[in-house]
PDB file as gemmi writes it, atoms N, CA and C in Angstrom:
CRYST1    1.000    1.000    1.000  90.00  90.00  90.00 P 1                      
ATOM      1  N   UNK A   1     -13.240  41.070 -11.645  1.00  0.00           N  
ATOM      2  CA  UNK A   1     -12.378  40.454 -10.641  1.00  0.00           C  
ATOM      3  C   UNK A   1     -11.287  39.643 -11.344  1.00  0.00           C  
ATOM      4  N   UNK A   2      -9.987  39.578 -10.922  1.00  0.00           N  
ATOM      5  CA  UNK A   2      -8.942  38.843 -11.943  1.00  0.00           C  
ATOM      6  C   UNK A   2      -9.009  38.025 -11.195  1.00  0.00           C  
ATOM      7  N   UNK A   3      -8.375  36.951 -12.095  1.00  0.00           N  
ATOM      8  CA  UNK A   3      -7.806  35.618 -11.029  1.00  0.00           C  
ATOM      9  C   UNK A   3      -6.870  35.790 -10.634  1.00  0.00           C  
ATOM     10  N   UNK A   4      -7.371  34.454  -9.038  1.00  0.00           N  
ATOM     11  CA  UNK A   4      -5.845  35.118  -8.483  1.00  0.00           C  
ATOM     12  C   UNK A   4      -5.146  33.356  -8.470  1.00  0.00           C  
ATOM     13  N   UNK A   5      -3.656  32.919  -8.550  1.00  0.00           N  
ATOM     14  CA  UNK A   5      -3.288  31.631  -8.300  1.00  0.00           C  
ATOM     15  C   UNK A   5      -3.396  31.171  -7.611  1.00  0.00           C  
ATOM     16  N   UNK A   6      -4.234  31.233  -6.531  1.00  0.00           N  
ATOM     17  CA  UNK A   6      -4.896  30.227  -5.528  1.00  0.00           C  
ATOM     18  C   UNK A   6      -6.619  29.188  -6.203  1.00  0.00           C  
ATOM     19  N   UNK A   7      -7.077  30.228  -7.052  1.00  0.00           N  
ATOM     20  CA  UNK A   7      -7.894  29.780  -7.759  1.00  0.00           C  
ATOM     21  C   UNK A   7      -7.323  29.177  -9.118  1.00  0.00           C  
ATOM     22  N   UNK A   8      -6.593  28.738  -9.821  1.00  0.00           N  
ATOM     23  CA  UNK A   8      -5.948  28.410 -10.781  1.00  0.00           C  
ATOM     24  C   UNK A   8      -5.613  26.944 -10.150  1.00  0.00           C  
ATOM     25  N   UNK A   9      -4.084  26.966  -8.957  1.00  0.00           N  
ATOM     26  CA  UNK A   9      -4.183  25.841  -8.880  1.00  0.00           C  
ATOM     27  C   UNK A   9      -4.644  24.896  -8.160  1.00  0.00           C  
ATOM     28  N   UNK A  10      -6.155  25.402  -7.793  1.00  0.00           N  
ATOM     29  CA  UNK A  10      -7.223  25.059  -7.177  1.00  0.00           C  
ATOM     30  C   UNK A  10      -7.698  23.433  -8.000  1.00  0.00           C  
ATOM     31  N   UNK A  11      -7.874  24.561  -9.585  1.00  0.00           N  
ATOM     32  CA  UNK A  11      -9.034  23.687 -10.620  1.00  0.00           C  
ATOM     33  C   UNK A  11      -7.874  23.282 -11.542  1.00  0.00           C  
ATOM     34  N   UNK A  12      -6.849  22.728 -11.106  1.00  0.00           N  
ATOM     35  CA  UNK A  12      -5.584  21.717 -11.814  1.00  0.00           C  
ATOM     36  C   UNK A  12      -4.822  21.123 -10.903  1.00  0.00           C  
ATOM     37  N   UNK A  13      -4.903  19.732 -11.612  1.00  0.00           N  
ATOM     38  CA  UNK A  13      -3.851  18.691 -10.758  1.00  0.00           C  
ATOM     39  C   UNK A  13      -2.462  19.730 -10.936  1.00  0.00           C  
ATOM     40  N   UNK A  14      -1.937  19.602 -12.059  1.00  0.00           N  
ATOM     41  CA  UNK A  14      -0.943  20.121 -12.447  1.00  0.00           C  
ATOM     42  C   UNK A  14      -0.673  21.966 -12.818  1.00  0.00           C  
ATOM     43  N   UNK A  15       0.133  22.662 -12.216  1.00  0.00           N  
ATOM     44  CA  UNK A  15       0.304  23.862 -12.906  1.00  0.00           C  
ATOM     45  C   UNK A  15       1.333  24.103 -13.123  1.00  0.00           C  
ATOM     46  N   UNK A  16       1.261  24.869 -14.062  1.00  0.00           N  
ATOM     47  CA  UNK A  16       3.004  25.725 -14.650  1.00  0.00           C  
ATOM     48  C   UNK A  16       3.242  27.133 -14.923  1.00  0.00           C  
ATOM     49  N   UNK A  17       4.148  28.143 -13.816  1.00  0.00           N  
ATOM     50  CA  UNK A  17       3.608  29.531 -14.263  1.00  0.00           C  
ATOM     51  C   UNK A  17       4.811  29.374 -15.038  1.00  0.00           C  
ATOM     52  N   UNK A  18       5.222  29.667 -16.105  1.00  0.00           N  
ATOM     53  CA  UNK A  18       6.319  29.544 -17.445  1.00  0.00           C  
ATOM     54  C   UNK A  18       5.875  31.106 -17.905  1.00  0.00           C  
ATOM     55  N   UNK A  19       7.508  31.049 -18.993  1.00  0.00           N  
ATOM     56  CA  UNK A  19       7.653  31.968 -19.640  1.00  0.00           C  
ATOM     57  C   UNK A  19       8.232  31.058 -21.602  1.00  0.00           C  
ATOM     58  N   UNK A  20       7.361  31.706 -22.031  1.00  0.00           N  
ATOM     59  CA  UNK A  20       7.404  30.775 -23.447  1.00  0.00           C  
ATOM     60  C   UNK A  20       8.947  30.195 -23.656  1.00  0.00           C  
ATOM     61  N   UNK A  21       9.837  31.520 -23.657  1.00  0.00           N  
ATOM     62  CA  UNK A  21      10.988  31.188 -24.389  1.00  0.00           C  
ATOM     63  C   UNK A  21      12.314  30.566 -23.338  1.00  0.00           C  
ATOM     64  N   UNK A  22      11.750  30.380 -22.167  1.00  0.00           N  
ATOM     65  CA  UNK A  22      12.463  30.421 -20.609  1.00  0.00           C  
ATOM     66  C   UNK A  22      12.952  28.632 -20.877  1.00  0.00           C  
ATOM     67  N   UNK A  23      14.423  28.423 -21.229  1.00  0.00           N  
ATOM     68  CA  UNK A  23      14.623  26.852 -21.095  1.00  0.00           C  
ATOM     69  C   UNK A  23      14.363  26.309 -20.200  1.00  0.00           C  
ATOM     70  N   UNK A  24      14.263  26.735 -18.862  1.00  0.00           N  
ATOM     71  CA  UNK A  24      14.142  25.756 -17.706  1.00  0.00           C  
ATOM     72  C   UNK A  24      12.341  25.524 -18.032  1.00  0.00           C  
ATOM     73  N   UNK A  25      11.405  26.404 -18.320  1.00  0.00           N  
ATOM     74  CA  UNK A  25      10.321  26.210 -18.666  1.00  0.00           C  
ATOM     75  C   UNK A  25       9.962  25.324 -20.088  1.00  0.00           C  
ATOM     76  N   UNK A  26      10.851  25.310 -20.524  1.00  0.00           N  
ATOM     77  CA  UNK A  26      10.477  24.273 -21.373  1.00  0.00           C  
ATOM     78  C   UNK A  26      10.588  22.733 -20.775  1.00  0.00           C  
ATOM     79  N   UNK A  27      11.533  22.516 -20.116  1.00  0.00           N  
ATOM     80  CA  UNK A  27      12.417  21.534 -20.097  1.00  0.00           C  
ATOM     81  C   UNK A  27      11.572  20.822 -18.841  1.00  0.00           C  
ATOM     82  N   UNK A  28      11.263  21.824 -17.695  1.00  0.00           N  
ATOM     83  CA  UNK A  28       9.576  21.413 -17.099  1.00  0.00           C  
ATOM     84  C   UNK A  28       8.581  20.673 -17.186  1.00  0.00           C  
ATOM     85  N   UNK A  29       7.891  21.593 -18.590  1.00  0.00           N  
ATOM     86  CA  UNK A  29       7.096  21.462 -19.439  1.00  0.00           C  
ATOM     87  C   UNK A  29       7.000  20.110 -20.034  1.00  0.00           C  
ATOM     88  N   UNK A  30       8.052  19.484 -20.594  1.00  0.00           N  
ATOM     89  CA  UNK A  30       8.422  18.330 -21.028  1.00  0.00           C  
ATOM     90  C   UNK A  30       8.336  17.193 -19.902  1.00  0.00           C  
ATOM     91  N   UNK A  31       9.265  17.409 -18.727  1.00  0.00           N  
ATOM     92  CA  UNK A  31       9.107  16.344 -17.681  1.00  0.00           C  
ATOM     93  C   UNK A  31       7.575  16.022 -17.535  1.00  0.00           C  
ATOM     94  N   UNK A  32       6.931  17.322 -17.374  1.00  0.00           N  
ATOM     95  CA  UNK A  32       5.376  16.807 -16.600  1.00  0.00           C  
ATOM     96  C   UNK A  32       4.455  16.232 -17.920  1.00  0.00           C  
ATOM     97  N   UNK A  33       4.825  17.197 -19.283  1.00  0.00           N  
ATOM     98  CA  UNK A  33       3.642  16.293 -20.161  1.00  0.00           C  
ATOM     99  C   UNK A  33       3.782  14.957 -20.025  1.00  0.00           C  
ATOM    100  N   UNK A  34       5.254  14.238 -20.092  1.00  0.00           N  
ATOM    101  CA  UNK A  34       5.955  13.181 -20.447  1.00  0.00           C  
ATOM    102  C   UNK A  34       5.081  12.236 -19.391  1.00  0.00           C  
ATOM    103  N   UNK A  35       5.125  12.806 -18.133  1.00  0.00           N  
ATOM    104  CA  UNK A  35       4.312  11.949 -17.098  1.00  0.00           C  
ATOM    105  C   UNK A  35       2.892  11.953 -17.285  1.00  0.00           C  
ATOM    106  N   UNK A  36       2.251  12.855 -17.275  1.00  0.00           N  
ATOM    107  CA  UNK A  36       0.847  13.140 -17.651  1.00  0.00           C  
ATOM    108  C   UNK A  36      -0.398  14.334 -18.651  1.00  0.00           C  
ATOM    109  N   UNK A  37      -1.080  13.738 -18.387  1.00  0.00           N  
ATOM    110  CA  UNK A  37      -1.973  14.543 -19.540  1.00  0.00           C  
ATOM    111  C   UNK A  37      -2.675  15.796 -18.655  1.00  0.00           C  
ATOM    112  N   UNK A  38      -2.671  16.010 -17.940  1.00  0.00           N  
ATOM    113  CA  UNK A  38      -3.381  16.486 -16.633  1.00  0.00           C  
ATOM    114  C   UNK A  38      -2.275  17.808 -16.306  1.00  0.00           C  
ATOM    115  N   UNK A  39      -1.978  18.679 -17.144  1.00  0.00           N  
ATOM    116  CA  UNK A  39      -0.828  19.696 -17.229  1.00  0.00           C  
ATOM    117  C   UNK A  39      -1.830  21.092 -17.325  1.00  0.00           C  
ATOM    118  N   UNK A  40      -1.455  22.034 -16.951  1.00  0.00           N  
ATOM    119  CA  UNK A  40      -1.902  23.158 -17.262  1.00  0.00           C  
ATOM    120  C   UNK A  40      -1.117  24.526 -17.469  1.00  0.00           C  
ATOM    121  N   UNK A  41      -0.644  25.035 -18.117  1.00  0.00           N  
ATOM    122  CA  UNK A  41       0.744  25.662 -18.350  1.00  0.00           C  
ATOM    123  C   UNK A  41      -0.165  27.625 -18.304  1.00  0.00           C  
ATOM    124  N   UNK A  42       0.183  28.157 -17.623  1.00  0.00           N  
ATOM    125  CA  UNK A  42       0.067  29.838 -18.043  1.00  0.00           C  
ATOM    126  C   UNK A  42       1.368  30.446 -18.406  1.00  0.00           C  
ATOM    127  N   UNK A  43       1.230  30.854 -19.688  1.00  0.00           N  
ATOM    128  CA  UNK A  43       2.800  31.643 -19.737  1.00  0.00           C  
ATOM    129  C   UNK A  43       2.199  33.190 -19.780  1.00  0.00           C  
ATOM    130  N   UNK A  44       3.098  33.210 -18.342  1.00  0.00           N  
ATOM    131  CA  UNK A  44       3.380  34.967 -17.886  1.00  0.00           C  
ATOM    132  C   UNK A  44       3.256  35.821 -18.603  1.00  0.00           C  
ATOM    133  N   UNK A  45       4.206  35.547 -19.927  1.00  0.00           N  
ATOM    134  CA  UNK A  45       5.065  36.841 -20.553  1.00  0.00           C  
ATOM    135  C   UNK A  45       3.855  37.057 -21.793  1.00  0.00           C  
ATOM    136  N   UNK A  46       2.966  35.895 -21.924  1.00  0.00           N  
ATOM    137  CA  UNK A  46       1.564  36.413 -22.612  1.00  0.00           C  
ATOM    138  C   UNK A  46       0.646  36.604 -22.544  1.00  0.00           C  
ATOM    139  N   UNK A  47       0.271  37.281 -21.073  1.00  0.00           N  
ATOM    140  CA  UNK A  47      -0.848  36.958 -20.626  1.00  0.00           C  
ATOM    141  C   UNK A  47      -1.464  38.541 -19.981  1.00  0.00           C  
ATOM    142  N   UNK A  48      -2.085  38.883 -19.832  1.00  0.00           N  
ATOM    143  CA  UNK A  48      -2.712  40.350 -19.504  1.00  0.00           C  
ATOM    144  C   UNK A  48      -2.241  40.482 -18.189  1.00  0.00           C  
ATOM    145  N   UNK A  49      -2.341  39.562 -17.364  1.00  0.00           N  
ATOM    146  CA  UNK A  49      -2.253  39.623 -15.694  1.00  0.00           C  
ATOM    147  C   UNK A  49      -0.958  38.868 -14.963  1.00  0.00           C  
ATOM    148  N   UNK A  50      -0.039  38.484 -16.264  1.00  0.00           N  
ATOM    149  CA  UNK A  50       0.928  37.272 -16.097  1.00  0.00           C  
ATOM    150  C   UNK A  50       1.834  38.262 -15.288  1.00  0.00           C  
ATOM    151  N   UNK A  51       2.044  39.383 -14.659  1.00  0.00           N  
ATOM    152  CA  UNK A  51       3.246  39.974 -14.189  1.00  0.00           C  
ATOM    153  C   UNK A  51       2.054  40.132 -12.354  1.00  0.00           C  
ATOM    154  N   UNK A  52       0.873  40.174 -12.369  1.00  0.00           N  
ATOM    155  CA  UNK A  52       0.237  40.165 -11.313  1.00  0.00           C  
ATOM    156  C   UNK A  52       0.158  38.738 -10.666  1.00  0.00           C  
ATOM    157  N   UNK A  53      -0.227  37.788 -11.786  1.00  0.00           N  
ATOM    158  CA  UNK A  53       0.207  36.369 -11.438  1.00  0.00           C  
ATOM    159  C   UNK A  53       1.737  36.048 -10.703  1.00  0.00           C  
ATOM    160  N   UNK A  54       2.908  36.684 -11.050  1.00  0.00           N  
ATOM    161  CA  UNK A  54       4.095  36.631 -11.016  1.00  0.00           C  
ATOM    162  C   UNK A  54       4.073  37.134  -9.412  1.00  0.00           C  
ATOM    163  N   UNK A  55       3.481  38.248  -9.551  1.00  0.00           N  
ATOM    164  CA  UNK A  55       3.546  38.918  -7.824  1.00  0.00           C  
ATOM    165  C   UNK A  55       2.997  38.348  -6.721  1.00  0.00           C  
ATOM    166  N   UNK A  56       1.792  37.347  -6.567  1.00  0.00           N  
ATOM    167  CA  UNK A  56       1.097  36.612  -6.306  1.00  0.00           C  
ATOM    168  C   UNK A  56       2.221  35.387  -5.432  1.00  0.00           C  
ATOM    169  N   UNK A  57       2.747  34.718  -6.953  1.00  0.00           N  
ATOM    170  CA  UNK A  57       3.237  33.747  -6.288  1.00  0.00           C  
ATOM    171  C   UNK A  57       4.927  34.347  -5.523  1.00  0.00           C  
ATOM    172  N   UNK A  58       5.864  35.419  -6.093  1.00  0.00           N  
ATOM    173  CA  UNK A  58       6.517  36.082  -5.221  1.00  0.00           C  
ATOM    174  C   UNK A  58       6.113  35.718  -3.586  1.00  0.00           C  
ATOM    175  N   UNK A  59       4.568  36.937  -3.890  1.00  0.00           N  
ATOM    176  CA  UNK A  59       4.344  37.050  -2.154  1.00  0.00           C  
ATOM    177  C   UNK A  59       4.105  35.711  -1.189  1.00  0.00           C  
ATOM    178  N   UNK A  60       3.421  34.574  -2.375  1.00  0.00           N  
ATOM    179  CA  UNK A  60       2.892  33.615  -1.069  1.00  0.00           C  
ATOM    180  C   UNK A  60       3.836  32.354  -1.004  1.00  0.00           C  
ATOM    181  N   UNK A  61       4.793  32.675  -1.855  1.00  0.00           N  
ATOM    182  CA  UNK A  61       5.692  31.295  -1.844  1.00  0.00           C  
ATOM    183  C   UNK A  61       7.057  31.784  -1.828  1.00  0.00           C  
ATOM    184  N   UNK A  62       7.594  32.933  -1.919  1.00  0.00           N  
ATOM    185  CA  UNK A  62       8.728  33.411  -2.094  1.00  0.00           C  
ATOM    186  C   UNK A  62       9.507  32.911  -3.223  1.00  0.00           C  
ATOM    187  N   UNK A  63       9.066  32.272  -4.037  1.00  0.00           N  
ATOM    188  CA  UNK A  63       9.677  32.213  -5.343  1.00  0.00           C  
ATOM    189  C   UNK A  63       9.740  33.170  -6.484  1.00  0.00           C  
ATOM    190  N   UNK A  64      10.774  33.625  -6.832  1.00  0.00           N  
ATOM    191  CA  UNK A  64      11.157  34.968  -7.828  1.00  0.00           C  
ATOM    192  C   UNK A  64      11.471  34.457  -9.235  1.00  0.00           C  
ATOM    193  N   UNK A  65      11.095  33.131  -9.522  1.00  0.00           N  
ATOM    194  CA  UNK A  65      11.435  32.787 -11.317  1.00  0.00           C  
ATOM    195  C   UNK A  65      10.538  31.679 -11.786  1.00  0.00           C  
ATOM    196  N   UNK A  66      10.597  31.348 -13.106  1.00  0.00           N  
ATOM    197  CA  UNK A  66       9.640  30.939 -13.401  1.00  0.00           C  
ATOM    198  C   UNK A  66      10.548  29.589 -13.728  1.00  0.00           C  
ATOM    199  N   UNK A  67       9.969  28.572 -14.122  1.00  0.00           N  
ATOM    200  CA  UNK A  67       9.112  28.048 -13.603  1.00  0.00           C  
ATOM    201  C   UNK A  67       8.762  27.906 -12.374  1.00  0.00           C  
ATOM    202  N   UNK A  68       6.956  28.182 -12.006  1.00  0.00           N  
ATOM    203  CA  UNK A  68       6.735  27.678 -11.029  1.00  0.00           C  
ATOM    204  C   UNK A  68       5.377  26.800 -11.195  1.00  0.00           C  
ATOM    205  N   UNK A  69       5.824  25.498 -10.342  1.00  0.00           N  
ATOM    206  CA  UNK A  69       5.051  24.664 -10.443  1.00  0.00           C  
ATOM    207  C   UNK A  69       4.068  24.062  -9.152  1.00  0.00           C  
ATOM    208  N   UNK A  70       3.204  23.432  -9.302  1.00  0.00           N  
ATOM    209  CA  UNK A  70       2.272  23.223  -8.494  1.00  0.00           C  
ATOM    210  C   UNK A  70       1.858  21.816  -9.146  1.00  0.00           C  
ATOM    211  N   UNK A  71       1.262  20.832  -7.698  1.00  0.00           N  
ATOM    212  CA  UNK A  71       1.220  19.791  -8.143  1.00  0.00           C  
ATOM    213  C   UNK A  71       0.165  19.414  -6.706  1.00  0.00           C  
ATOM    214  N   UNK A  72      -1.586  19.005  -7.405  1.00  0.00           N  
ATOM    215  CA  UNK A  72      -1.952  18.349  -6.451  1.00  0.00           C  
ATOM    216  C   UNK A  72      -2.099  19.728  -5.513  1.00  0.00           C  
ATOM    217  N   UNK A  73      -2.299  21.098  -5.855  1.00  0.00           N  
ATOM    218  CA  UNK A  73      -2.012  22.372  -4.605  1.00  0.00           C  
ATOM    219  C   UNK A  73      -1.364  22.430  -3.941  1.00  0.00           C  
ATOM    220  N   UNK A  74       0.086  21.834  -4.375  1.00  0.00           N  
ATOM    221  CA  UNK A  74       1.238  22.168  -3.329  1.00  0.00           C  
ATOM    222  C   UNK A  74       2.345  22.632  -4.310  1.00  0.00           C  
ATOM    223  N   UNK A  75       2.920  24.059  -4.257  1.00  0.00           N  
ATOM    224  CA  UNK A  75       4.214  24.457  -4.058  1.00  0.00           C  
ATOM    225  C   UNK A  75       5.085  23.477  -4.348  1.00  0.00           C  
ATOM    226  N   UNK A  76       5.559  22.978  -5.525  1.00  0.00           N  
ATOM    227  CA  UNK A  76       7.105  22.212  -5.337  1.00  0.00           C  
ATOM    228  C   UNK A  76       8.129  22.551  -5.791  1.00  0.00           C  
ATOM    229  N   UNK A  77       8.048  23.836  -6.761  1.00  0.00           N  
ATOM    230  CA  UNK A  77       9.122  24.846  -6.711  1.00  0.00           C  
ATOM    231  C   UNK A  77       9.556  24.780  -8.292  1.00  0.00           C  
ATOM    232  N   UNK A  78      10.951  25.033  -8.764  1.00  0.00           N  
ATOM    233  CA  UNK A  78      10.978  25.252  -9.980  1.00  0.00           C  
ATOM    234  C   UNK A  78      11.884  23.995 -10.806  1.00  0.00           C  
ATOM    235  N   UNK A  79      12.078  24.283 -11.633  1.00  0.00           N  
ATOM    236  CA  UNK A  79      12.628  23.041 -12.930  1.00  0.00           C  
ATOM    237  C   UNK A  79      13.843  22.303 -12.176  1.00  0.00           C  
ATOM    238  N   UNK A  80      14.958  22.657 -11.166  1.00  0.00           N  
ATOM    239  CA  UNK A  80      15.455  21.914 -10.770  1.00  0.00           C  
ATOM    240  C   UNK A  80      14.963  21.025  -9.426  1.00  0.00           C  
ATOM    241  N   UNK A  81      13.993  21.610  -8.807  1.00  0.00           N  
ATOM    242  CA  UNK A  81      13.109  20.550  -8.182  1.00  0.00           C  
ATOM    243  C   UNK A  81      12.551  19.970  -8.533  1.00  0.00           C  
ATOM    244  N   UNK A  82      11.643  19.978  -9.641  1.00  0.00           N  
ATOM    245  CA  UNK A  82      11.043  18.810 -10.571  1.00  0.00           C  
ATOM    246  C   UNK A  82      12.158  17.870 -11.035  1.00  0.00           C  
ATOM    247  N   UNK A  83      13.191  18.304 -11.221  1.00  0.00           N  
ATOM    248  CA  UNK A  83      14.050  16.974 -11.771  1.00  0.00           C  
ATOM    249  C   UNK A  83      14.652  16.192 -10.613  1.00  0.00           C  
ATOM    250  N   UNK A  84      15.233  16.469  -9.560  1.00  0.00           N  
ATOM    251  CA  UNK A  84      14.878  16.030  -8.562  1.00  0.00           C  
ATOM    252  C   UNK A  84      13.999  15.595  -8.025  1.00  0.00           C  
ATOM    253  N   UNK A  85      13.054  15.491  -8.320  1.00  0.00           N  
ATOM    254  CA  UNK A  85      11.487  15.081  -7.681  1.00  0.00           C  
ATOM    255  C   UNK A  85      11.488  13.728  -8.863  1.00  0.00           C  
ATOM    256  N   UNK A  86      11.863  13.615 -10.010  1.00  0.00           N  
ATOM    257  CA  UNK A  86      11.781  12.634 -10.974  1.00  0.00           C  
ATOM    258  C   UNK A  86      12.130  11.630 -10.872  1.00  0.00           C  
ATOM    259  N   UNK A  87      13.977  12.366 -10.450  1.00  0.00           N  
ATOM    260  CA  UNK A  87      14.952  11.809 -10.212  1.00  0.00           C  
ATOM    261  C   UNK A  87      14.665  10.223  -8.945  1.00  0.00           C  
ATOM    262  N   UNK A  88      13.829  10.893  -7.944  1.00  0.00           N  
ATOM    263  CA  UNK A  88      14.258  10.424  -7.026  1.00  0.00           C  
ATOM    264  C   UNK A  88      12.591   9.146  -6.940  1.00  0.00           C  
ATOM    265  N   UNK A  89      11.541   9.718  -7.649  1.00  0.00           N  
ATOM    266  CA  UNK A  89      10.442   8.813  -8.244  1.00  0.00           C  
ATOM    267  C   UNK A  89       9.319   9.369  -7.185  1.00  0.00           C  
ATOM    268  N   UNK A  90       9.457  10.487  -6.861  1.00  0.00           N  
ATOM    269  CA  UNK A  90       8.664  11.455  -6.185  1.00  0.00           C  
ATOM    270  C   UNK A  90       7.423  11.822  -6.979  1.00  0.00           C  
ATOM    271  N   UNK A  91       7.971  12.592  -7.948  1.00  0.00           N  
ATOM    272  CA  UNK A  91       7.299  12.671  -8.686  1.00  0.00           C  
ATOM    273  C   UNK A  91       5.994  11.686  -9.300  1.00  0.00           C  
ATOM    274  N   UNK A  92       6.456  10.776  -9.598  1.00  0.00           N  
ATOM    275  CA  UNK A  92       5.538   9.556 -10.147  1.00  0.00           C  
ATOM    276  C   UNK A  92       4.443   9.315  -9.042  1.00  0.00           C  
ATOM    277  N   UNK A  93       5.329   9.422  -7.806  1.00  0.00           N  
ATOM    278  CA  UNK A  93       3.871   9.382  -6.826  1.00  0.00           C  
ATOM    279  C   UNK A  93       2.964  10.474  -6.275  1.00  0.00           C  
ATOM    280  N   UNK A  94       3.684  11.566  -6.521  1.00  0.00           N  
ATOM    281  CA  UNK A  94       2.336  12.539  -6.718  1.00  0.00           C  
ATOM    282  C   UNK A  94       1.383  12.653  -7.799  1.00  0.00           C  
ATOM    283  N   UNK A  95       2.100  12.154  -8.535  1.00  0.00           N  
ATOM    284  CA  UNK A  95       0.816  12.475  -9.737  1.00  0.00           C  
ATOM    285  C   UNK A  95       0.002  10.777 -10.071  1.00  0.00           C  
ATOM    286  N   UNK A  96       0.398   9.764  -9.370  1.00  0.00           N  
ATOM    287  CA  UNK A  96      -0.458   8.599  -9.032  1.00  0.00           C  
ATOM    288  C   UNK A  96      -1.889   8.965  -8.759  1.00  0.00           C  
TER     289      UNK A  96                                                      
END                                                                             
């Protein structure tokens, strides 16, 4: 049975579907370690199931790029919503 991302960001405060070499995924990556330790990163582009993972979140969130992030099991979308979410100190209180 594969996993599917409902079970992933089930068993993490934090998720990240990334692509290693993807700047906005880095740059993500950085905001959330920076805030917390509680991160969990899958990169797609190395992963056996990372293009089924990819289809997954397509179908249930309509998001088509990576980063995608999850916080707490909610959908908050990709690297320019996280900085916005920072920006505005959103962020800090979800992950309180």
């Amino acid at each position: 049975m594969s996993t599917t991302v409902a079970e992933l960001i089930r068993q993490n405060k934090v998720v990240v579907f990334s692509f290693v070499h993807c700047p906005f995924c880095t740059r993500a990556k950085s905001i959330l370690t920076s805030a917390t330790k509680d991160v969990r990163v899958y990169e797609c582009d190395q992963m056996a199931n990372g293009e089924d993972l990819r289809h997954q979140i397509l179908k249930a969130y309509k998001h088509e790029t990576v980063p995608a992030i999850f916080i707490n099991g909610e959908f908050v979308g990709g690297c320019s919503d996280l900085e916005a979410m920072q920006k505005s100190g959103d962020l800090a209180k979800r992950l309180a």
